[in-house]
N, C-alpha and C positions, 0 to 999 in steps of 0.2 A: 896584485891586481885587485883592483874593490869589483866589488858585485856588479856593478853599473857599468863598469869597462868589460868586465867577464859576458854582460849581459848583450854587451855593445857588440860583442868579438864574435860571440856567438851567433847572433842575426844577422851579422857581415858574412861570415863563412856559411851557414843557411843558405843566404842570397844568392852567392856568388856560383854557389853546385848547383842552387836550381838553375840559375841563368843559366849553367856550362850543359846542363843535362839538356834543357831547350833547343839546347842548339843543335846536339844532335839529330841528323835525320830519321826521319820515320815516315819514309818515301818508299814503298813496297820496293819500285823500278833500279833508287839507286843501291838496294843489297842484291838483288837481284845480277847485275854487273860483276860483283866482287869475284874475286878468284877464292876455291877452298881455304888456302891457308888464313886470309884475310877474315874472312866467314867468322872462323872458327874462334881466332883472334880475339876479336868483335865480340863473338858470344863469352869467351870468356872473359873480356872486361868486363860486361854487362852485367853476369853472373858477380864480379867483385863490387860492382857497384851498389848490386841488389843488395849483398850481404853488409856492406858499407852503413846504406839507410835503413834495413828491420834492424840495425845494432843500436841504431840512433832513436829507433822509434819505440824499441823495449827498454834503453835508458830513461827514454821519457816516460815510458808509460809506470815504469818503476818508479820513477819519483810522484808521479802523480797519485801512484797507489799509496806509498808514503806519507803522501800531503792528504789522501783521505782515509787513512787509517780509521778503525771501528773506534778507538779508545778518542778522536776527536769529536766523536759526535757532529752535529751541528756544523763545528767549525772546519771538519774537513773540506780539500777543494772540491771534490764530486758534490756533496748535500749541498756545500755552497751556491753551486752551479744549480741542482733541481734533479740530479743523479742518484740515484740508491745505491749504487758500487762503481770505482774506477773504470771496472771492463764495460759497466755499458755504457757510460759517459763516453768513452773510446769507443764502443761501438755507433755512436749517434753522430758524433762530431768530428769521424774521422771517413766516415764511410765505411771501415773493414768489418769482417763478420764477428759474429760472436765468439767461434772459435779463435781464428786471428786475435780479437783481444784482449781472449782470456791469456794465447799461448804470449804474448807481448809483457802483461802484467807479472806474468810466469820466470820469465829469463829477465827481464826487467829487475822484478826482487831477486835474481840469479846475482845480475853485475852490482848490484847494492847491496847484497849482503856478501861479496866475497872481495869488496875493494875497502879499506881501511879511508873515511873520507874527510872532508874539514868538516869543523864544529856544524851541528846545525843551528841554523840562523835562528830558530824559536825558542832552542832550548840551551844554545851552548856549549853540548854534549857530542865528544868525539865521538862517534860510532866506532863499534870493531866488530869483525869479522866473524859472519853470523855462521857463514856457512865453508870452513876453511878447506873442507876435501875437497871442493868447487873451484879452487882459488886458478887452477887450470885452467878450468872450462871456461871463468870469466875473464879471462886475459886472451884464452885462444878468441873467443866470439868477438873481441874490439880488433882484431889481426885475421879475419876472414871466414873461420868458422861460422857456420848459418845459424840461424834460430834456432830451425827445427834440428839440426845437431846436437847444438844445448840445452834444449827442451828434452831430447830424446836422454842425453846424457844422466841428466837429472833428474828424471822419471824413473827409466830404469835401477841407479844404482839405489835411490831414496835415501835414508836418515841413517845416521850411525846406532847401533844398538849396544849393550852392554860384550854384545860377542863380534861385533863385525864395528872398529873401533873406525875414527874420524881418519886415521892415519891408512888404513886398510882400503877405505873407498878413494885418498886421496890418490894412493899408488892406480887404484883401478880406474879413476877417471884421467889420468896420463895416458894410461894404456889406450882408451877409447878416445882421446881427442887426439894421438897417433892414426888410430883406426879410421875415424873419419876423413881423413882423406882419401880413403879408398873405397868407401863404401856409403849408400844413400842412409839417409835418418831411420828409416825403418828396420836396415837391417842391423844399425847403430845400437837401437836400443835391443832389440832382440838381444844383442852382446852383452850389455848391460846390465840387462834382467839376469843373464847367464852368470855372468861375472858376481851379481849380488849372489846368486843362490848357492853358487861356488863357497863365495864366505859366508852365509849362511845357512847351513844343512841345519843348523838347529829350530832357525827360523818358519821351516818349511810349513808345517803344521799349524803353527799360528797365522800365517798367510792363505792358508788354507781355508781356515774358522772364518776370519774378515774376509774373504771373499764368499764363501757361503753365508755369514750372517746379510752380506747387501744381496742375496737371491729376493728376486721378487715377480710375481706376476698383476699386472693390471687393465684391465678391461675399458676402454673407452667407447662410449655411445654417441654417435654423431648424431646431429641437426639433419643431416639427410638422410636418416636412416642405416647407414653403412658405422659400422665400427671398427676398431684397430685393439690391437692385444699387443701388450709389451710388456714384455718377457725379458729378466735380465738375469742370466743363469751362470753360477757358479760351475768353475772349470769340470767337475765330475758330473753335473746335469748338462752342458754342453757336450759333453760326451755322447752323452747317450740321446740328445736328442738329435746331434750331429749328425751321427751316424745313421740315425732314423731319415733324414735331411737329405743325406746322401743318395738313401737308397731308391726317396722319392723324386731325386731330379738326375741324379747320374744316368747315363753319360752325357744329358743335354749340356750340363755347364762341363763337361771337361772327363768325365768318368771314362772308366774301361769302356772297350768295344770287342775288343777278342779275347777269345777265350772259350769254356764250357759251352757246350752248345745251348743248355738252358739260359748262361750269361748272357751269352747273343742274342737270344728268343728277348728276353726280357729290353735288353738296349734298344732293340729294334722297334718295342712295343711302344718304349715311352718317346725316343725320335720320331715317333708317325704321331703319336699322340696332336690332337688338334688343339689343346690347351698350352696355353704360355706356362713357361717354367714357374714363375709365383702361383698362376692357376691351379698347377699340377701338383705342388708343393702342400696349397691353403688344401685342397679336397685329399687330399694324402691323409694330413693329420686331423679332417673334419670325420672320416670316416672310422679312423683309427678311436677319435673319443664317441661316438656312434656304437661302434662298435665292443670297444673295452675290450675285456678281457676274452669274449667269445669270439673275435674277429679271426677270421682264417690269415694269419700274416702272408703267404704267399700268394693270396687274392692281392694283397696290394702293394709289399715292398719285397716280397720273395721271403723264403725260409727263414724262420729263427731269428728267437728275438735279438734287440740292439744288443752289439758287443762293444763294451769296452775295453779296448785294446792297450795293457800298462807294460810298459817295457825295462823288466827289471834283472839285473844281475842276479843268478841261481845263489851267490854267496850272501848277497839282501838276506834272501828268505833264508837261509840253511842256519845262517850264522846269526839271524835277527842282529843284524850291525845296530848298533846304537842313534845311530843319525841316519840313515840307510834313505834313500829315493830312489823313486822309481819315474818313469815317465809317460803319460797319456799320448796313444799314439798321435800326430798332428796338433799337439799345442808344444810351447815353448816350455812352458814350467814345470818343473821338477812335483812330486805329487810324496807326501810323507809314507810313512812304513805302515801305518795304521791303515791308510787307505788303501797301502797295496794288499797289505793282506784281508780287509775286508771285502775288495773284489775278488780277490780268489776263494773265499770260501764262497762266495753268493756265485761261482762260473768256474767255470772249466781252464784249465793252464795247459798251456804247448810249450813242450822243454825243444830249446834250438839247440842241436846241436852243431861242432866245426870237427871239422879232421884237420889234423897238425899243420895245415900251412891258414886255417882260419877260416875254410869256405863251407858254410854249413849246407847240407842237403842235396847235393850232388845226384844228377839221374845220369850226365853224356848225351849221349844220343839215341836216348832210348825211347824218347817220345821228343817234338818240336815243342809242346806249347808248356811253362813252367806252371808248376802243381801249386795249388793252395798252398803248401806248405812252405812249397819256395816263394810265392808272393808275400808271407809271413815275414821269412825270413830276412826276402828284400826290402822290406816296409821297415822292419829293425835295423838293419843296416845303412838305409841310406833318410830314413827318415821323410821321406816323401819324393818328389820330383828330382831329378838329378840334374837337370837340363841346363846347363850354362853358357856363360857370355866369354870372348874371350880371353877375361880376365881370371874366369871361376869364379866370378859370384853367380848363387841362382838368382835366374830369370823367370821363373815358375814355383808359386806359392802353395800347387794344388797338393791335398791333400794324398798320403798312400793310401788311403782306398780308392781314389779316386786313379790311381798311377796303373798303367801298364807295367809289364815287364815285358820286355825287349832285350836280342842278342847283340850286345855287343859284335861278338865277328857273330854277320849274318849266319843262320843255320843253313840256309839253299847255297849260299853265294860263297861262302867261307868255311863251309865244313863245322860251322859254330855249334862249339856243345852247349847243354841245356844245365849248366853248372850257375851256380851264384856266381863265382869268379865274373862268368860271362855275359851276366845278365844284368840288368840298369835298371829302376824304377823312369820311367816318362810318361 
C-alpha cells in the first residue's frame, strides 16, 4: 500500500468512529431508562473505547515527537509549526493539559520504540527496537491496556542496568501487564517500583543519591504581596518533615482519635481549632522556624522530636548483609543499609518481637485499648491502613501514623483479646 492510500485509509477509518461515536446518545433521560446490566455494559464499552483513542493519540503524539526531535533543529515538525517541544505543541492544538501531553508523548515513544517499523520516509533507515523489555506493554496498550497502565508500567520498572538485565525487566513487565487487569495504575506502578528494587538491591543507594541530589527549596515573591515555598524533598527529609505534618493536622485529615487520654486532649484541640487545615499546617511550621531549636515541641505538635520510623530485618543489622534494605515507614521504596544504620545511631530502636506462631506483643485482655508498642508493631505489619474493597485491594492510602488500631472480634461484643493476631491497622 503507498503512503497516499495508507494516508487515504487512515482518514476514512478516523471519520467513520467519529461519525459512529456522534451518534451515540448523550441524553441524560435516555441512560437513565436503562436496566443495571445494560448500564454497566454501556460503561464498559465506553471505557474500551476510551482506551481504543489515548492508543491512537499517543501513537500520534509519538510520531510527532519523532518528526520534532532536538537533533532536527529547525526542520523539526513542532519549530516548524512555531512550538518549542512536541508536548506543548499538543498542549495548544489539542486542547489536553500539560500533563496529558507530556503522559501521550511518553507511551507514544513507548509504542515506537518497542515495534520494529518500515523504513523512515527521510532517511530510509529501518528502525529496531529501542526498548525490547516493553515489547509487552506495547502490544498490550494497542489490545486495551490504558495509558496510564503503560505510563505506570514504564516509569516504575525504568532502564536496564548492568545488574538488572533487559531480559529481567522484560519477564517483570509480563508480570505487571497480567496485573493490570486487576488493579488501577497507581497501585500498578507501586508494583513496579517494587518489582525494580526486588532486582535491584544493589541499586538502592544510588537511587537514593539522585533523589537526594534533586532536594531543593525555593521561595517565591508574589505581585500581591503573598508568597509560596516549594520544597522538593528527598524520600528521608519527607520523612521527617512528614511526620512533623502529620502531627500538625492529624486527626483533621484522617488521623487517630482514640486512645491515651493526652492523645484525645490533643485530637480534640485541633478539631475545634477555628483554622482550615492548610491554616493549621503554614502557622505549625511558621512557629516551629520562630522558634528553632528553643521551641517547647509539645506547645505545638506534642512531645519529641520527628521520628523516623525505618523498618528493618534484626539479621540487616546483625549480619550487615551486603545489599541489605530497609523500609521508611509510609513510603514505597526500599531505603539502603547506610541509611538504615545512620538512623539508628542519630535515634533510638525498638526490637519487635513474635512468639512462635508470629504474633508479636501480646497483652489478652488485660487492658481494651492497644499500647504504643503494639501500634508499632501493627504499623510494621500491616504497613498502613488495612481497609479493603471486595476484592482486597486497598481502598485507604492513609498513612500508619495516621491508622487506628481496632479489634478485630469486637473487645465488648466478642470477648476480643488485645493481641496483634486481633487487631487491624484502620
Amino acid at each position: 500500500m503507498t503512503s497516499t492510500a495508507t494516508s487515504a485509509a487512515l482518514l476514512a477509518a478516523s471519520s467513520a468512529a467519529t461519525t459512529a461515536v456522534e451518534a451515540i446518545s448523550l441524553t441524560v433521560t435516555d441512560y437513565r431508562e436503562l436496566d443495571n446490566p445494560t448500564l454497566l455494559d454501556l460503561s464498559r464499552a465506553a471505557a474500551h473505547r476510551l482506551h481504543l483513542v489515548t492508543a491512537e493519540q499517543a501513537l500520534l503524539a509519538g510520531e510527532i515527537a519523532h518528526r520534532s526531535h532536538p537533533s532536527l533543529g529547525s526542520n523539526g515538525l513542532a519549530a516548524q509549526q512555531g512550538w518549542r517541544t512536541p508536548e506543548e505543541m499538543l498542549k495548544i492544538t489539542t486542547g489536553i493539559t500539560g500533563i496529558n501531553a507530556s503522559k501521550a508523548v511518553r507511551v507514544g515513544r513507548l509504542l515506537h520504540d518497542t515495534q520494529v517499523g518500515t523504513s523512515d520516509p527521510t532517511t530510509d533507515e529501518t528502525p529496531t527496537v529501542i526498548e525490547p523489555w516493553l515489547e509487552t506493554v506495547g502490544t498490550a496498550l494497542l489490545h486495551g491496556l490504558s495509558v496510564e497502565a503503560a505510563d505506570a508500567i514504564r516509569t516504575g520498572l525504568r532502564t536496564p542496568t548492568e545488574s538488572v538485565t533487559s531480559a529481567k525487566l522484560a519477564v517483570a513487565a509480563e508480570e505487571l501487564v497480567r496485573l493490570a487487569e486487576t488493579v488501577d495504575p497507581d497501585r500498578l506502578f507501586k508494583h513496579a517500583r517494587r518489582l525494580r528494587d526486588e532486582l535491584d538491591m544493589e541499586g538502592t543507594g544510588d537511587r537514593e543519591e539522585e533523589m537526594r541530589a534533586r532536594r531543593s527549596l525555593k521561595l517565591y515573591r508574589r505581585p500581591d504581596g503573598m508568597g509560596r515555598l516549594v520544597w522538593d524533598l528527598d524520600p528521608e527529609t519527607l520523612a521527617i518533615v512528614g511526620n512533623v505534618y502529620d502531627r500538625a493536622t492529624s486527626p483533621r485529615l484522617g488521623g487517630p482519635r482514640f486512645g491515651p487520654t493526652e492523645m484525645q486532649s490533643h485530637a480534640s484541640r485541633i478539631k475545634a481549632d477555628p483554622r482550615s487545615t492548610l491554616q493549621l499546617a503554614s502557622d505549625a511550621f511558621t512557629t516551629l522556624l520562630q522558634n528553632g531549636v528553643t521551641a517547647d515541641p509539645s506547645a505545638v505538635l506534642g512531645t519529641g522530636t520527628p521520628a523516623v520510623h525505618i523498618l528493618v530485618p534484626a539479621a540487616v543489622i546483625e549480619k550487615r548483609q551486603a545489599h541489605g534494605q530497609g523500609w521508611m515507614e509510609g513510603q514505597p521504596d526500599p531505603v539502603s543499609l547506610d541509611t538504615i544504620e545512620r538512623n539508628i545511631c542519630a535515634g533510638a530502636t525498638t526490637e519487635i518481637t513474635v512468639d512462635s506462631a508470629g504474633n508479636p506483643l501480646d497483652v489478652g485482655r488485660e487492658q481494651r485499648l492497644f499500647t504504643a508498642k503494639q501500634r508499632l508493631a501493627l504499623a510494621a505489619r500491616d504497613g498502613g491502613c488495612r481497609w479493603s474493597d471486595e476484592y482486597g485491594n486497598s481502598v485507604c492510602d492513609r498513612p500508619p501514623s495516621w491508622c487506628e488500631a481496632h479489634h478485630i472480634e469486637f473487645w465488648k461484643r466478642d470477648k476480643g483479646k488485645t493481641n496483634i493476631r486481633n487487631g487491624t491497622s484502620c
